[in-house]
N, C-alpha and C positions, 0 to 999 in steps of 0.2 A: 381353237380352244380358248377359254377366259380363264382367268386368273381372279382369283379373290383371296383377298386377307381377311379370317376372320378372328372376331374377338368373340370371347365367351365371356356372359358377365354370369354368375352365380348368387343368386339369394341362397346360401346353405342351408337357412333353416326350414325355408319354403321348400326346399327342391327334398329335405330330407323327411320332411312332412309329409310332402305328394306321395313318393316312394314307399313310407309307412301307411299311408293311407291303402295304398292299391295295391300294394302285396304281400301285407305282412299283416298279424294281430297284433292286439295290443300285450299280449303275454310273450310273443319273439322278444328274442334277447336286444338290445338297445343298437346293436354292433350293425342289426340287419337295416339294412336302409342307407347305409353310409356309402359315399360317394369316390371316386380318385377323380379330383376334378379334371386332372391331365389328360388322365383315360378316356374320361367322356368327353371331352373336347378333342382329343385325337380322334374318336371314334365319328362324331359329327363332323368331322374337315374327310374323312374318308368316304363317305355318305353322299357325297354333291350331286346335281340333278345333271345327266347327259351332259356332254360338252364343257362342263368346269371344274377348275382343278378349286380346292381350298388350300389358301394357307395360315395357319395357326399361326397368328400373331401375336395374341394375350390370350391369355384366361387370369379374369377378374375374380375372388371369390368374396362376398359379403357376409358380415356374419359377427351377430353382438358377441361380445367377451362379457361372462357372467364376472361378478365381485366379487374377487378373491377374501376379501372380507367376511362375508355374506354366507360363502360357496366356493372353501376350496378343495375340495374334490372336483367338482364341475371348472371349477376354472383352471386347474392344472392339467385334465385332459383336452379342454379345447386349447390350452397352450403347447400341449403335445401333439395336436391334430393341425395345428397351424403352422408348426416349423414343419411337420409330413409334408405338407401341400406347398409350403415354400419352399421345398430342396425339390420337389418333385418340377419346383418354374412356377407355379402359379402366384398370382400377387393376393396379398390378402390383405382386404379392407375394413376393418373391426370400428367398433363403439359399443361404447361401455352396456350393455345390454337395460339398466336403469338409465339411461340418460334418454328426454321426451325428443320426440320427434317436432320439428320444423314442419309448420307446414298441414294441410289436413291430412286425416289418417283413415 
């Protein structure tokens, strides 16, 4: 039997897009689509093909923080969504959601 470590890395807002896109309308409530990154990454390391075991070593989550300036409603929920998923273990990687990207896009 093999052994693997895996990481989970998470685009939040792609992976919560995908999910709105393929199974929900656009008049579902905002709540439908949301993720526990823990869970889905638990759930993927339980999954492995014949003969290998997984083991959860990180789960990454990426993911802009709106301007609390700007948007503080939206930025006080994803500051409450972000301490969820860091007591749940996952690390989370944020930028400021107006700041331009490096690089082509």
């Amino acid at each position: 039997m093999t052994t693997e470590k895996a990481t989970l890395f998470i685009d939040a807002q792609s992976l919560y897009n995908a999910i709105r896109d393929a199974f929900f309308s656009d008049t579902d409530n905002h709540v439908c689509g949301q993720v526990d990154p823990m869970k889905l990454a638990n759930f993927i390391c339980s999954q492995p093909p014949p003969g290998v075991t997984r083991v959860l070593n990180e789960v990454r989550v990426y993911s802009g923080r709106p301007d609390p300036t700007k948007d503080p409603r939206t930025h006080a929920a994803h500051m409450k969504q972000c301490a969820e998923w860091s007591r749940g273990g996952a690390n989370i990687i944020t930028r400021n959601s107006d700041t331009p990207r490096s690089g082509p896009t």
